[in-house]
C-alpha positions in Angstrom: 0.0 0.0 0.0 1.4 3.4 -0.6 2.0 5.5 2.4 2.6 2.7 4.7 5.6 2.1 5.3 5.9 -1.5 7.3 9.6 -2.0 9.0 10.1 -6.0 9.4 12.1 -6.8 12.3 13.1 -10.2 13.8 10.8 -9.6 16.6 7.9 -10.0 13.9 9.4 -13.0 12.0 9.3 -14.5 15.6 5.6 -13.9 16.2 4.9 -15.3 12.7 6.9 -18.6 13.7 5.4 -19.0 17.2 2.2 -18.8 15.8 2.8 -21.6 12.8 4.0 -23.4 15.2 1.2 -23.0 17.7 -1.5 -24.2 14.6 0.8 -26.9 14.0 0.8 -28.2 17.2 -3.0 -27.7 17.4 -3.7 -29.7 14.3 -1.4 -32.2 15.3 -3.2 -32.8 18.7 -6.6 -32.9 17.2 -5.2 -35.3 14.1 -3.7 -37.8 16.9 -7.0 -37.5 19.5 -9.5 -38.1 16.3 -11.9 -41.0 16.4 -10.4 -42.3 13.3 -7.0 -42.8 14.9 -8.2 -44.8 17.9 -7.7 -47.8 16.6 -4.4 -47.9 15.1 -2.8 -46.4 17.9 -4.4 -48.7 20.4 -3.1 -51.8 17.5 0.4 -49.6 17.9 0.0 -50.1 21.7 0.1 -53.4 21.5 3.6 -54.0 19.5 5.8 -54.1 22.0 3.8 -57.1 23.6 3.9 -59.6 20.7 5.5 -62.4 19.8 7.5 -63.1 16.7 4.5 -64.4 15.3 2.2 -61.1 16.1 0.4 -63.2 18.9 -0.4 -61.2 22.2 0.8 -64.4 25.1 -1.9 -65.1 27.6 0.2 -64.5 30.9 -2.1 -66.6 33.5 -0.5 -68.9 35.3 -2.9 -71.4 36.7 -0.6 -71.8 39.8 -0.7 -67.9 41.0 -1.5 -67.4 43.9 -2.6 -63.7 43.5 -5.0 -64.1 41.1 -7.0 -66.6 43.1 -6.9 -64.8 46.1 -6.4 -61.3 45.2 -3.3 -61.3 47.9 0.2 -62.9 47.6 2.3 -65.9 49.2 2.1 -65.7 53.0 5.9 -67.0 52.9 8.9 -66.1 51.8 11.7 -67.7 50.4 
């Protein structure tokens, strides 16, 4: 525009970054908190707990005690 004159300083550039980076961080939040994501993330959950042939064990033991009684060995060894 003519008559305005508009002095850029790096102050400015830095309010323009902040706030790209604020909608950036925004959008990413609401992209990873979407319905649509639930379910891979909760499948991504569950990686570290497979075995080498993508089978989730089944980690009762028929013998614990603790899961029986909902308290643990009155000994100790």
């Amino acid at each position: 525009m003519p008559g305005v004159d508009v002095e850029m300083d790096i102050n400015i550039l830095r309010g323009i970054i902040l706030l790209v980076l604020i909608f950036a961080f925004l959008g990413l939040w609401v992209w990873a908190w979407s319905k649509k994501r639930k379910s891979a993330f909760s499948e991504a959950s569950r990686l570290p707990l497979e075995e080498d042939n993508g089978e989730i064990p089944n980690n009762v033991d028929p013998t614990d005690e603790t899961r029986e009684t909902g308290q643990g060995a009155s000994h100790v060894n």
